[in-house]
C-alpha positions as CSV (number, residue, x, y, z in Angstrom):
1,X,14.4,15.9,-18.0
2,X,11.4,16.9,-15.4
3,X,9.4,14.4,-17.0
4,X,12.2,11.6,-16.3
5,X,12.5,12.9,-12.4
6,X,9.2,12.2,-12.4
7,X,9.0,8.6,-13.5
8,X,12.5,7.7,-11.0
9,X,10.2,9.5,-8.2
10,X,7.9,7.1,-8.8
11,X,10.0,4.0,-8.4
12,X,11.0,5.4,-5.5
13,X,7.9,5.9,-4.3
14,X,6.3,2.1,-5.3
15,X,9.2,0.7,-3.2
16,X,8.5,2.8,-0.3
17,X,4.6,1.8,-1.1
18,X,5.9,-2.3,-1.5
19,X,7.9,-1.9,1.6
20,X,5.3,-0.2,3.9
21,X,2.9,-2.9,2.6
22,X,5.7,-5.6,2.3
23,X,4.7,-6.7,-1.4
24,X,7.3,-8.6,-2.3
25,X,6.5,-9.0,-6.0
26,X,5.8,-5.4,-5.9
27,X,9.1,-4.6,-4.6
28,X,10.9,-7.3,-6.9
29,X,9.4,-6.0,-10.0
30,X,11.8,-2.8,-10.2
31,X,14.8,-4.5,-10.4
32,X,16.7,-5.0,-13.7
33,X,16.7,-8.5,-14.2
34,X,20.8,-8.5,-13.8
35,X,20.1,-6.2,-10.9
36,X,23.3,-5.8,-7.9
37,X,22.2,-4.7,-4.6
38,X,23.8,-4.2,-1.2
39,X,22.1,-3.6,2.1
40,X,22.3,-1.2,4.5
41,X,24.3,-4.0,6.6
42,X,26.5,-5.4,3.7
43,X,24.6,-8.1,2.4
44,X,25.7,-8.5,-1.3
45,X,22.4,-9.8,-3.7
46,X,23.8,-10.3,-7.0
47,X,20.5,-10.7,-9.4
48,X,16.9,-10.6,-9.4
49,X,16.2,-14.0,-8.6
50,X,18.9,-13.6,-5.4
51,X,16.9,-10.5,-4.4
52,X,13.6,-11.7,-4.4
53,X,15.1,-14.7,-2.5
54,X,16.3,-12.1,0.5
55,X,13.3,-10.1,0.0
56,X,10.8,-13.0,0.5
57,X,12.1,-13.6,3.9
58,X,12.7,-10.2,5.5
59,X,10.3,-8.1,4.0
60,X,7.1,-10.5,5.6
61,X,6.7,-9.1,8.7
62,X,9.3,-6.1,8.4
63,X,6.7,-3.4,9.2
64,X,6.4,-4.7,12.9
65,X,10.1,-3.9,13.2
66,X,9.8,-0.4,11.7
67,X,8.6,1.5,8.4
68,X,10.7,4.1,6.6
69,X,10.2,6.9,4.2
70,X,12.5,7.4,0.8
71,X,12.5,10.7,-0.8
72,X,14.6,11.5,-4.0
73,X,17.4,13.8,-2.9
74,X,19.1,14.2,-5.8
75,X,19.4,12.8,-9.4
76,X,22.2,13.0,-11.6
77,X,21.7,11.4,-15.4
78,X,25.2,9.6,-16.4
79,X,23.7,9.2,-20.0
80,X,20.2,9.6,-20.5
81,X,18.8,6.1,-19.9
82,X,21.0,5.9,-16.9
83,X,20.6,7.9,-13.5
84,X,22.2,7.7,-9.9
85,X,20.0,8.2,-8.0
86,X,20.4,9.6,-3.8
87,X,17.6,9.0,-1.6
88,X,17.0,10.2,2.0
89,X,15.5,7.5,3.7
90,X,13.9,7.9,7.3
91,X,12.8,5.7,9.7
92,X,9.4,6.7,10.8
93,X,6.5,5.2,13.0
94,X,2.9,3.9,11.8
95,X,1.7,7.5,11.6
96,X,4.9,8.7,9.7
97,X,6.4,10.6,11.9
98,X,10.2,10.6,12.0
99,X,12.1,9.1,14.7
100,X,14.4,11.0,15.4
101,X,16.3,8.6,17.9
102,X,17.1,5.9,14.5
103,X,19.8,6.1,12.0
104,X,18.6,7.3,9.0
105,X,19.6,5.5,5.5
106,X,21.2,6.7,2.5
107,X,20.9,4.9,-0.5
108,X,22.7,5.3,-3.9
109,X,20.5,4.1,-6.8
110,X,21.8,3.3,-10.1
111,X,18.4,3.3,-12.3
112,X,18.5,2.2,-16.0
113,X,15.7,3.0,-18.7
114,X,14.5,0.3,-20.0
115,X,11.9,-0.3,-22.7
116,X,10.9,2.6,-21.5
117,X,10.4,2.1,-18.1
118,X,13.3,2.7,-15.2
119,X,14.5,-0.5,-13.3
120,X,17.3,-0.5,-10.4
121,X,20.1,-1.7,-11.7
122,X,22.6,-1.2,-8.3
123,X,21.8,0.0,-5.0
124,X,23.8,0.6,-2.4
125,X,22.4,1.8,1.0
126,X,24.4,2.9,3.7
127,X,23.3,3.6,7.6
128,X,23.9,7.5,8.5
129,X,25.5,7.2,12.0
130,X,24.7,10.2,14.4
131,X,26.7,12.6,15.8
């Protein structure tokens, strides 16, 4: 299964590299085509098409508001061609250094192999509130 770690760490990785860079086809192009998502603030996107809608108007620009890193946290395969999926996700300046005075995220990916390849099939990310 190290192998399959591997390739989710990498779709974790090409959306923090589409986010940082705000590539919206990038981003867009690992999501399962019948893809549900749910942001951080409780915006439901229900399909692709509906989340490369959202994604081609916030993600333009996003960087000037603030970058963020994701890190795989933990992985737990349901069946093994479907994964969920934790990631730590920290805000962070240009340099990538944490900042330490943001909320951090914490999303919950559910990842699907398909043809070979792993696609988001649900997120849900969820703002860590401080103490």
């Amino acid at each position: 299964m190290s192998a399959e770690i591997t390739a989710i760490e990498q779709v974790v990785a090409t959306l923090e590299h589409a986010q940082h860079n705000e590539l919206v086809d990038e981003f867009v192009g690992l999501f399962h085509k019948d893809a549900i998502w749910t942001t951080a603030h409780g915006k439901f996107l229900n399909g692709r098409d509906e989340i490369a809608e959202f994604t081609a108007q916030v993600l333009p620009g996003a960087t000037k508001i603030g970058l963020a890193t994701y890190e795989v946290a933990h992985v737990r395969f349901l069946r093994p061609d479907v994964a969920a999926v934790k990631v730590r996700q920290r805000p962070v300046n240009r340099d990538l250094e944490v900042l330490e005075d943001q909320n951090e995220g914490s999303p919950l990916y559910i990842m699907t192999k398909e043809d070979g390849r792993w696609l988001l099939s649900a997120g849900q990310n969820t703002i860590v509130l401080k103490d």
